[in-house]
C-alpha positions as CSV (number, residue, x, y, z in Angstrom):
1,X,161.2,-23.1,66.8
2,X,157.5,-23.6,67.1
3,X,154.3,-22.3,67.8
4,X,154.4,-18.9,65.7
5,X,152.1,-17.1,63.6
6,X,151.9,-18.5,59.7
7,X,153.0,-15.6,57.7
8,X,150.9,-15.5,54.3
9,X,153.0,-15.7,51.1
10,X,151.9,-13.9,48.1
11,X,153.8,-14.5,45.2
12,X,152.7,-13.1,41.7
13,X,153.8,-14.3,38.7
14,X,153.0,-10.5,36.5
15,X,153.1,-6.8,37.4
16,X,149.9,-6.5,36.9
17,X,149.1,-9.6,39.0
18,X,151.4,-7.7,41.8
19,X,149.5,-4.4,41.7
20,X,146.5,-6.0,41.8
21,X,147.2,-7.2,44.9
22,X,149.0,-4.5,46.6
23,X,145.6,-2.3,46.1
24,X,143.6,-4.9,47.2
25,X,145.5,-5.7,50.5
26,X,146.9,-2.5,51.1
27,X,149.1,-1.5,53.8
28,X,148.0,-5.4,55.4
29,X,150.4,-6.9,53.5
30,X,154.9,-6.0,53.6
31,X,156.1,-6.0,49.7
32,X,159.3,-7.9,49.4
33,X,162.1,-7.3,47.4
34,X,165.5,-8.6,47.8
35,X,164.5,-8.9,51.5
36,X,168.1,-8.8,53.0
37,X,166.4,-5.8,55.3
38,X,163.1,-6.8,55.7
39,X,165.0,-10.7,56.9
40,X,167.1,-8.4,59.3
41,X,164.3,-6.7,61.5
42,X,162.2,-10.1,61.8
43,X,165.1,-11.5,63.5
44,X,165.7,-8.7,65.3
45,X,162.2,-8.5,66.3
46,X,161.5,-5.1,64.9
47,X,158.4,-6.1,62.7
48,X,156.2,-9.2,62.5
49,X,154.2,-9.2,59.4
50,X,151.5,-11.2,59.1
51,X,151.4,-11.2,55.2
52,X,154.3,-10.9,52.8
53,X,154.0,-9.8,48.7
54,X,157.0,-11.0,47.0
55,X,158.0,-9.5,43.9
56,X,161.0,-11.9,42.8
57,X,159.0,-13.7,40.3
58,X,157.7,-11.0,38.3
59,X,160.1,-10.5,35.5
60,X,159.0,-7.4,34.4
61,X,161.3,-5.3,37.5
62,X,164.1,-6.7,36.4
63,X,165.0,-5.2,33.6
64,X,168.2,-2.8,32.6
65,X,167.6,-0.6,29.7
66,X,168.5,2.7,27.9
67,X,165.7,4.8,26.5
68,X,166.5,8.2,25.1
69,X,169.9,8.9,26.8
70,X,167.9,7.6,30.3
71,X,169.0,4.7,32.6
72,X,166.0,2.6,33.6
73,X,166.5,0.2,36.2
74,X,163.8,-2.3,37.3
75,X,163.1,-2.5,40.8
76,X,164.4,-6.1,41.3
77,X,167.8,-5.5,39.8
78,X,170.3,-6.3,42.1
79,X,173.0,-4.6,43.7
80,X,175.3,-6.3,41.8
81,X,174.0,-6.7,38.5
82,X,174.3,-2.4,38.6
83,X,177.8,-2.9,39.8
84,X,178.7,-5.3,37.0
85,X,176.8,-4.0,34.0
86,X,178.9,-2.6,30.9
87,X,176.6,0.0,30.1
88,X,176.8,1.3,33.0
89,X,180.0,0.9,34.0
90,X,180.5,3.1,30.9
91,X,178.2,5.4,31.3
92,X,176.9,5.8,34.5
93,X,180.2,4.4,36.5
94,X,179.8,6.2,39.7
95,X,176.5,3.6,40.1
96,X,178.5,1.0,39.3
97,X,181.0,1.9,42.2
98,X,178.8,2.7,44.4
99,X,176.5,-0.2,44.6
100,X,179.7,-2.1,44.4
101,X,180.3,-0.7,47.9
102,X,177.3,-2.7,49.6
103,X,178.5,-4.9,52.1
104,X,179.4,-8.4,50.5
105,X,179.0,-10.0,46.9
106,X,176.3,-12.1,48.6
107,X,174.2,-8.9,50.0
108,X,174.7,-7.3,47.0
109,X,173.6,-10.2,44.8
110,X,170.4,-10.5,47.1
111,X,169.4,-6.7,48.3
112,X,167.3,-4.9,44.6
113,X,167.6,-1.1,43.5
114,X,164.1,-0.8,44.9
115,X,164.2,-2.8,47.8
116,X,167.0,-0.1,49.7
117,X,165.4,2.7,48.2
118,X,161.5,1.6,49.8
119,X,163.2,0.4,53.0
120,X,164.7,3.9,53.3
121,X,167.2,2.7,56.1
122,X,169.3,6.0,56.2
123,X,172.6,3.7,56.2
124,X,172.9,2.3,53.1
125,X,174.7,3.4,50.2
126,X,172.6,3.8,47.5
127,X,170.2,6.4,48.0
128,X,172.8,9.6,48.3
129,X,174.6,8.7,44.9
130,X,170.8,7.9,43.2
131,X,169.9,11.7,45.0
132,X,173.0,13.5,43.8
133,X,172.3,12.2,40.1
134,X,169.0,13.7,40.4
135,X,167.6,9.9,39.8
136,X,163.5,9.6,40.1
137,X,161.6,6.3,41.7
138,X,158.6,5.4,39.5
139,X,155.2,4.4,41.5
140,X,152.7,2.4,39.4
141,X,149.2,1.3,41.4
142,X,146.2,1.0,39.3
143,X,144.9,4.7,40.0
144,X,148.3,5.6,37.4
145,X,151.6,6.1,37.3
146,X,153.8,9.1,38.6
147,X,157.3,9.7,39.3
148,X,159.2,11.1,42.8
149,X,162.5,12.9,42.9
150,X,164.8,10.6,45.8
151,X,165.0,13.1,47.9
152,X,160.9,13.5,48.2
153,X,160.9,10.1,47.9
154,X,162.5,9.2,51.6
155,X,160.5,10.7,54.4
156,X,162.3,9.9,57.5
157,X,163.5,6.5,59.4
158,X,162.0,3.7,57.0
159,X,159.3,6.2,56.0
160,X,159.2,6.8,52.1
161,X,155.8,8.9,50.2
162,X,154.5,5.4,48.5
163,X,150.9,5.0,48.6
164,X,149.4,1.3,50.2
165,X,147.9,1.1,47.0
166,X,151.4,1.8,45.2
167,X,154.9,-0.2,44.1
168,X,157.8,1.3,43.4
169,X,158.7,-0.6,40.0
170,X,161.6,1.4,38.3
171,X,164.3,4.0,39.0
172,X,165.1,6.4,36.2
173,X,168.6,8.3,36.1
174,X,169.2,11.1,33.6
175,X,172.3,10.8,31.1
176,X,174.9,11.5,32.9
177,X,176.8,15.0,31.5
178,X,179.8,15.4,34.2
179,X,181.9,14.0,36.3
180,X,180.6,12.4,39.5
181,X,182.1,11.0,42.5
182,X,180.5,8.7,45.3
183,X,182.9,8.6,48.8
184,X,182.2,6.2,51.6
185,X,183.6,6.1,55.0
186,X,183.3,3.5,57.0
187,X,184.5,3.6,60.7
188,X,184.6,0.3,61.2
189,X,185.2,-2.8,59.1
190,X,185.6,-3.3,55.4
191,X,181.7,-4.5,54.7
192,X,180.6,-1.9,57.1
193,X,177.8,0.1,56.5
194,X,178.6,3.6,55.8
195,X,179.5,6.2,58.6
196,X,179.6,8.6,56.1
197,X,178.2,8.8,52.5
198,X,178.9,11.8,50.6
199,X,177.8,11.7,46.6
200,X,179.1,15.0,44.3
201,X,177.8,15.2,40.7
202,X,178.5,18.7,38.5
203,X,177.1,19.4,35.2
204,X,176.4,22.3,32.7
205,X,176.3,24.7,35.7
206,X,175.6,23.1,38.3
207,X,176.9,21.2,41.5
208,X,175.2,18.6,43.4
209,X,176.5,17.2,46.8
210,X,174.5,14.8,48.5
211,X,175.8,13.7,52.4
212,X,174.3,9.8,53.1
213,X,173.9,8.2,56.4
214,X,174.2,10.9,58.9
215,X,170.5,11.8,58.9
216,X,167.2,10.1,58.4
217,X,166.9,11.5,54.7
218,X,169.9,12.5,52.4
219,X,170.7,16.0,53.2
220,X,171.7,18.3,50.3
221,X,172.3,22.5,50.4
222,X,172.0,24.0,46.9
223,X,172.7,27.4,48.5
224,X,175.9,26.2,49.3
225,X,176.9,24.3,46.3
226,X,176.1,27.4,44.0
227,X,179.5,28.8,44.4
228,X,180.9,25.8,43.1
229,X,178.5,25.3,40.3
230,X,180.8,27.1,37.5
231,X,184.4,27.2,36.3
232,X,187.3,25.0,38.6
233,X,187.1,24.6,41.9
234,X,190.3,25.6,44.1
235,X,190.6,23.8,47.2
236,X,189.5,27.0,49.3
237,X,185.9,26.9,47.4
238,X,185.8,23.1,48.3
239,X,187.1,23.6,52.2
240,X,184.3,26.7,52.3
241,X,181.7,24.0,50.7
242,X,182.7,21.3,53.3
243,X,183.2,23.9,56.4
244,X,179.5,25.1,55.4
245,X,178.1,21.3,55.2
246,X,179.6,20.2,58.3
247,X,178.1,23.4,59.9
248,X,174.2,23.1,58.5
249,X,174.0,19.5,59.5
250,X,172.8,18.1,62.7
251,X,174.3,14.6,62.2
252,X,172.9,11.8,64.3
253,X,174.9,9.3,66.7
254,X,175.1,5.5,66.6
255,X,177.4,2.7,66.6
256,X,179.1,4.1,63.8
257,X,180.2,7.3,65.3
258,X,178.8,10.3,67.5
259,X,177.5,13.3,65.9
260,X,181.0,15.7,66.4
261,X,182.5,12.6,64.9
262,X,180.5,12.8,61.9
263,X,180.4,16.3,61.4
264,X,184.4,16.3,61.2
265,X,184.0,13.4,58.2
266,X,181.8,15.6,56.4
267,X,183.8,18.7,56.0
268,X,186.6,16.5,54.7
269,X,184.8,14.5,52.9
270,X,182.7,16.8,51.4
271,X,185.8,19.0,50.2
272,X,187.3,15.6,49.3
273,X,184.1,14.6,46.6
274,X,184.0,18.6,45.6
275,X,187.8,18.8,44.8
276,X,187.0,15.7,42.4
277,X,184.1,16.8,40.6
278,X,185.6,20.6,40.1
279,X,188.8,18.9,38.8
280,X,187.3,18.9,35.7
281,X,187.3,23.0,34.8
282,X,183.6,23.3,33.2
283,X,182.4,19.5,34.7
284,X,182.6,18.1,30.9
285,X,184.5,15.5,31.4
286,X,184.4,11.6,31.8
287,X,182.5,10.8,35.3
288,X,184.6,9.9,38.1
289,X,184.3,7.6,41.1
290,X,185.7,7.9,44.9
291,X,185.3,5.6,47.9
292,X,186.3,7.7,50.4
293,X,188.1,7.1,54.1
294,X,188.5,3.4,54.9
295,X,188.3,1.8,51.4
């Protein structure tokens, strides 16, 4: 192929090197992450950018650490370094099963924490799990620093609340106190996206249950999860909890399924992830993991 526009290739070596030049160009130049996404709709056509700000050489994003109980993940981790780390895997497992539900070893060794969460494509995995544990995205530009729940993080379709001046350098997930569970329905084949993501996560009083890929932003009903919030959960609490998801949603059609389709894999899978979190009496216990319908 011949003939096309050049694409400029910015390619800092530091953080502060990369913010520098995010405020400086702005919303003229598309940050790049892992790039799996962003390689996706240039093919396809969808976007042409004329200037690209790649962040794979700036070591500081790619850090996994543990400050005060807190999980901080840089925002050029990969999927699969979540999926494979120990601490995590200990401590925060239903990341590491999640993630580990991406696609293929190669995606998931390519696509970053902060690439899928800044793309906010409403099929992937990661951002209903990262909602339901009540993570936070960290934006750094040089007017400061301030941190976004997920769900105010991700607008709509590939819309998220970051500034042209800002970068999303770190997500930050609280200990973990109770049992969580991440189910993923696919309707077609094993590497699929995800027709259906549903993410539960219970603690001290509280239920959390997150439904993924059936809407352009992660949809989540406190309301509805209050009933559920204390003491077990018998499997008429959790078939009320899924009857009233399915219900308050107004899923979307695609390839993946229509929007009756959906909303019948939400009331079961919702009971499904509700059942597994409430198994637990008081939601004290070790954190649990689900992949859901065609694992």
């Amino acid at each position: 192929m011949g003939g096309g526009t050049a694409v400029e290739w910015l390619a800092p070596s530091s953080l502060e090197e990369a913010l520098a030049l995010r405020a400086e160009r702005g919303g003229d130049t598309t940050v790049v992450a892992g790039g799996s996404f962003l390689a996706i709709l240039m093919n396809q056509g969808f976007v042409a950018p004329t200037s690209l700000l790649s962040l794979g050489k700036v070591q500081e994003l790619r850090g996994i650490d543990v400050v005060d109980g807190e999980l901080r993940l840089g925002a050029m981790v990969s999927h699969r370094a979540v999926e494979r780390d120990p601490v995590i895997r200990r401590d925060w497992p239903v990341l590491s099963r999640a993630f580990g539900l991406v696609a293929s070893p190669r995606v998931r060794n390519q696509a970053t924490v902060g690439g899928v969460l800044a793309d906010a494509d409403y099929a992937s995995d990661p951002p209903a799990v990262l909602c339901a544990v009540n993570a936070r995205a960290v934006l750094r530009s040089p007017r400061g620093v301030r941190q976004v729940a997920i769900d105010e993080l991700i607008l709509g379709f590939y819309e998220t609340c970051i500034a042209e001046d800002e970068l999303l350098t770190e997500v930050r997930v609280p200990a973990a106190l109770g049992p969580a569970v991440y189910r993923k329905f696919r309707s077609r084949s094993s590497e699929d996206r995800p027709c259906v993501a549903v993410a539960a996560a219970r603690s001290a009083g509280r239920l959390r249950v997150v439904v993924g890929a059936c809407a352009e932003v992660p949809q989540h009903y406190p309301d509805v999860c209050a009933e559920g919030a204390d003491g077990p959960i018998d499997d008429a609490v959790a078939r009320e909890i899924g009857a009233a998801y399915a219900k308050r949603m107004a899923p979307l059609s695609d390839s993946r399924g229509s929007a009756e389709y959906r909303r019948r894999v939400v009331a079961v899978e919702v009971r499904r992830a509700v059942e597994m979190v409430g198994a637990d009496g008081a939601g004290n216990g070790a954190g649990r993991e689900g992949a859901g319908g065609e694992e």
